[in-house]
N, C-alpha and C positions, 0 to 999 in steps of 0.2 A: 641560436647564436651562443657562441661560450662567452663565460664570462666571470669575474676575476675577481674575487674581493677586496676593496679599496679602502683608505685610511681616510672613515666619514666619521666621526665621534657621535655617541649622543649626546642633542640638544641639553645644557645643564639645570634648563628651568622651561617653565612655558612661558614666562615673560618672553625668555630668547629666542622658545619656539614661533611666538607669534610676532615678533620683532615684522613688519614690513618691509619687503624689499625696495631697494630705491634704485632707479639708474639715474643715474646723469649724463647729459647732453651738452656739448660742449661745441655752439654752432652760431647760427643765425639770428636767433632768438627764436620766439616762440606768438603765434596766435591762441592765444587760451582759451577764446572766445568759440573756437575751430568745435565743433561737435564731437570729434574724435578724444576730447580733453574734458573731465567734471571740472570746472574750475569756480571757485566760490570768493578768490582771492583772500590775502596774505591772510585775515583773521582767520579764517576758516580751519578748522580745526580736522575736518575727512576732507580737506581738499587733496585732487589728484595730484597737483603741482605744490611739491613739499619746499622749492627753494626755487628762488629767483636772485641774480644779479647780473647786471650789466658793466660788463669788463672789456666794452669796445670804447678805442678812443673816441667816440661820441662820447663818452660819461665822462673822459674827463679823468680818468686815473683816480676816482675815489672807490676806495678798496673796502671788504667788509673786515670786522672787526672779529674777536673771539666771538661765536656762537652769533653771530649777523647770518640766518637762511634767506634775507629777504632782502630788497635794495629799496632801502628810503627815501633815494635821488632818484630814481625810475620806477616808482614802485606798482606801474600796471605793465605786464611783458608783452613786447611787442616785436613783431617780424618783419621790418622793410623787405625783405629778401624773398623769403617763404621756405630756403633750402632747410633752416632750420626746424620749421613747423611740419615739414616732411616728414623728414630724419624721427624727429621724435613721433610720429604715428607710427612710423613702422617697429619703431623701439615696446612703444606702451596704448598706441593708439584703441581706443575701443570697439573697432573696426563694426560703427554704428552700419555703415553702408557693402551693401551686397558689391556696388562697384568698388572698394578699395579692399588693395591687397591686404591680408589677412596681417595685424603681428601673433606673435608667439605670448606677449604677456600682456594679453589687455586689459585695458583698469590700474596697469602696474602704477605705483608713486613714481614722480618724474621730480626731477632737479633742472634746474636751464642755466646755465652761463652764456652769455648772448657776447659773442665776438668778432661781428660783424659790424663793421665802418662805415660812414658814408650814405651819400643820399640814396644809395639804391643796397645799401647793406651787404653789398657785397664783398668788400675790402674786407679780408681777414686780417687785423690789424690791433687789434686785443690782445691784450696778456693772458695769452695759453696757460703760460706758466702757472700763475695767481689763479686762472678757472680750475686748473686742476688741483692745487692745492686746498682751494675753498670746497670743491666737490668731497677732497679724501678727508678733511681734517673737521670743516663743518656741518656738512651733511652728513657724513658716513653712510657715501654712496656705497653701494654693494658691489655695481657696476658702472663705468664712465665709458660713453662711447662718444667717440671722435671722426667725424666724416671730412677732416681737413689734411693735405698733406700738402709735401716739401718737393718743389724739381730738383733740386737741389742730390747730389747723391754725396752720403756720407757726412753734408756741412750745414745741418741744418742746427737751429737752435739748442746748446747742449743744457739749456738752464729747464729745459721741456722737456728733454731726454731724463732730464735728475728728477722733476717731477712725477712724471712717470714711471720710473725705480722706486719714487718712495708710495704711490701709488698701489704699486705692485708688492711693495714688502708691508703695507698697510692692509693689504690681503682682500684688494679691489681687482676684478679684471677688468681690463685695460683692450676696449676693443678697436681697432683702427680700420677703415679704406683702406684697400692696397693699392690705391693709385689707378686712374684710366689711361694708361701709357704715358709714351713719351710728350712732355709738355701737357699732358693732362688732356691728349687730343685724342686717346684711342690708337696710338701707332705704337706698333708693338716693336723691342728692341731694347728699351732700357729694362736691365734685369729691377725687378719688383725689390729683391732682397736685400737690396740695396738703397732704395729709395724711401726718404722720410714718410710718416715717421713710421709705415710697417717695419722699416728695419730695427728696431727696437726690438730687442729680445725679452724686453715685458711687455710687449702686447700681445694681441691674437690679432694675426691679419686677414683679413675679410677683402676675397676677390670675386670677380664675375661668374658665374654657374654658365652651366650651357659650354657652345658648340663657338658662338663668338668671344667667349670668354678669353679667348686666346688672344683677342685683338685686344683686351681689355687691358691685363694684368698676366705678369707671372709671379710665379713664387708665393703662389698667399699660402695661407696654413688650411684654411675651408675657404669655399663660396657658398655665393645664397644669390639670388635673383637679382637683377642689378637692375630689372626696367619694370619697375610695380608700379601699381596704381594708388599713389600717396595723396594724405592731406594737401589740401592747396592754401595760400594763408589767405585768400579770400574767402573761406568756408566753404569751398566743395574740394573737389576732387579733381586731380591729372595725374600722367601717368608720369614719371620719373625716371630720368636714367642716368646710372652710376654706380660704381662701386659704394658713393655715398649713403649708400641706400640697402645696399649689401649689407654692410657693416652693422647700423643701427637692428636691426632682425634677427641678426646672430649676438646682439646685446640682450634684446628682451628673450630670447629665448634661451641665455644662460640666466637671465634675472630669474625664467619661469622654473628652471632646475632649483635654483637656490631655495624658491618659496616652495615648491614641490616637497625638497629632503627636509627642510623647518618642520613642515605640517607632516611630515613623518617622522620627525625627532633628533632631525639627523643635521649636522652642520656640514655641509659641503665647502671644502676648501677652496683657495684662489685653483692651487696646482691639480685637485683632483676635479676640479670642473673645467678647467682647459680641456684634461684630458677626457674626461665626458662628450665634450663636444667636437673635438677633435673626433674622438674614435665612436660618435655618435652618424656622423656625417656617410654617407652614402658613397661608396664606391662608383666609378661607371668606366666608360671606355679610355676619355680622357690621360693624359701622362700627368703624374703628380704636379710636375714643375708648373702645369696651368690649373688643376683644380685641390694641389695640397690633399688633403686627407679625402677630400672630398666636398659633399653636397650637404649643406645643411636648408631642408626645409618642413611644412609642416606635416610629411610624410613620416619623418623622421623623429616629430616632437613625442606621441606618445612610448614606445620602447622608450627614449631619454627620460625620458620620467620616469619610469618604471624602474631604470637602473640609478636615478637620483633617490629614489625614496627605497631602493633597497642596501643601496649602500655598494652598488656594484660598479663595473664597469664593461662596456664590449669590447670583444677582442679586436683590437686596431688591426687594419690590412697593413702586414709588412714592407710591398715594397713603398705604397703610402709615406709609412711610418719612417721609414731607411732615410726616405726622402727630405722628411719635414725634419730630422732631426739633423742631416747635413746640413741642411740653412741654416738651420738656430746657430750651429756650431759656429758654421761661417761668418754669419752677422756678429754671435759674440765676440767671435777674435778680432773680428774688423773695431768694431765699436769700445771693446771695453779690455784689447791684448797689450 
């Protein structure tokens, strides 16, 4: 495979080098209890679960303060839902079980912002805004990934939009769902690159892999598996389907690059690890418009390391590339002309 030398600096210290990567989760909440999770809670000092708060109007609109990781009004996390406790195995999960689908960064440090409403925690009805900020400013997530979107095309929340810019220029990536069609029912027809919040030109959007994936989503930048076998928040296991689920996998396995090039010395950027995983991602028959760059799975994890911790990059397939970079263009001018 060719391949291109990339603007990764060395790490300036091994403090930096050893810095832990964190991602953050921005969903349901969270079962900690889950096997998939080391959790010791908040004193715990190697706990897996580095930040908790709850930012669904259950709590009530009390918000953390400077340097608040942890919520003194909620302080054990919890999942009514379970999408949430999914979402995060596939991201960091420590894929204890031969039956669940595998992540990319197991053991990684996890954040939760829990935005989920309601007696069945389904209602996403939380300040996005404020979980993303808490993630970029308090934690110093590495990564935030998000499995929630907007029907909406073009009018969705622009104070989440702004979050996720500064996010993004805070030198986080920013992973999204690209949506399971129109109305969120799998019917294919609304353009993807247009729909909240993948249309956001700081994120990475994450659609359906495969042969159905057409029915799923268009327009994502990669896919990855959309029907894995995830944590359940009762402590086992079921299988899951969604681009929800897409998303968080293509989180941990840009978290596993970051901690890959540290432990070589290397600081991987917001811009140079997009494009890592973008041009990491697996070609196949498919037309860009429904698999974007391509396929991101664990096929494809080891080469990504290999060119994280060399400082490199692989040569992206052009018409792929032609592809993904009319969107961005497009979405930009839409959103931000």
């Amino acid at each position: 495979m060719l391949v291109a030398a990339v603007g990764m600096s060395a790490v300036p210290s091994q403090a930096a080098a050893s810095d832990p990567v964190v991602v953050a989760v921005i969903d349901t909440g969270i079962n900690p209890h889950h096997p998939e999770f080391d959790y010791g809670g908040p004193g715990d000092p190697d706990d897996q679960i580095v930040g908790w708060w709850d930012f669904s109007d259950d709590a009530e609109g009390h918000y953390p303060g400077p340097g608040d990781l942890w919520d003194p009004v909620f302080p054990e996390p919890y999942d009514v839902h379970g999408h949430g406790t999914a979402t995060a195995s596939m991201a960091v999960g420590r894929n204890r079980s031969d039956e669940k689908s595998p992540a990319a960064f197991p053991g990684g440090k996890l954040a939760m912002a829990k935005v989920g409403s309601g007696p069945k925690g389904s209602v996403i009805s939380g300040d996005l805004s404020a979980a993303f900020e808490w993630a970029t400013e308090t934690v110093g997530a590495d990564v935030i990934s998000m499995s929630i979107g907007s029907g909406f095309v073009l009018l969705s929340d622009r104070w989440l939009y702004e979050a996720i810019s500064a996010a993004r220029d805070a030198g986080v990536l920013v992973v999204v769902s690209n949506g399971n069609g129109f109305l969120n029912a799998a019917i294919p027809g609304e353009p993807g690159m247009l729909k909240g919040y993948g249309n956001s030109p700081d994120v990475l959007a994450v659609g359906a892999a495969g042969a159905s994936g057409a029915l799923v989503t268009t327009d994502p930048e990669v896919v990855a598996d959309f029907s894995p076998i995830a944590a359940h928040k009762s402590g086992g296991y079921a299988k899951a389907t969604g681009t929800s689920f897409s998303a968080p996998f293509v989180a941990g396995f840009g978290a596993r690059l970051i901690d890959e090039a540290r432990s070589a010395g290397r600081e991987l950027d917001v811009a140079r690890l997009e494009d890592l995983l973008k041009f990491s991602s697996r070609d196949t028959a498919l037309p860009p418009n429904v698999e974007g760059h391509g396929v991101l799975d664990l096929h494809q994890l080891p080469p990504a390391i290999g060119h994280a911790r060399a400082g490199t990059l692989p040569a992206p397939d052009p018409v792929n590339q032609a592809y993904s970079t009319l969107v961005r263009d497009t979405v930009t001018e839409l959103l931000r002309g």
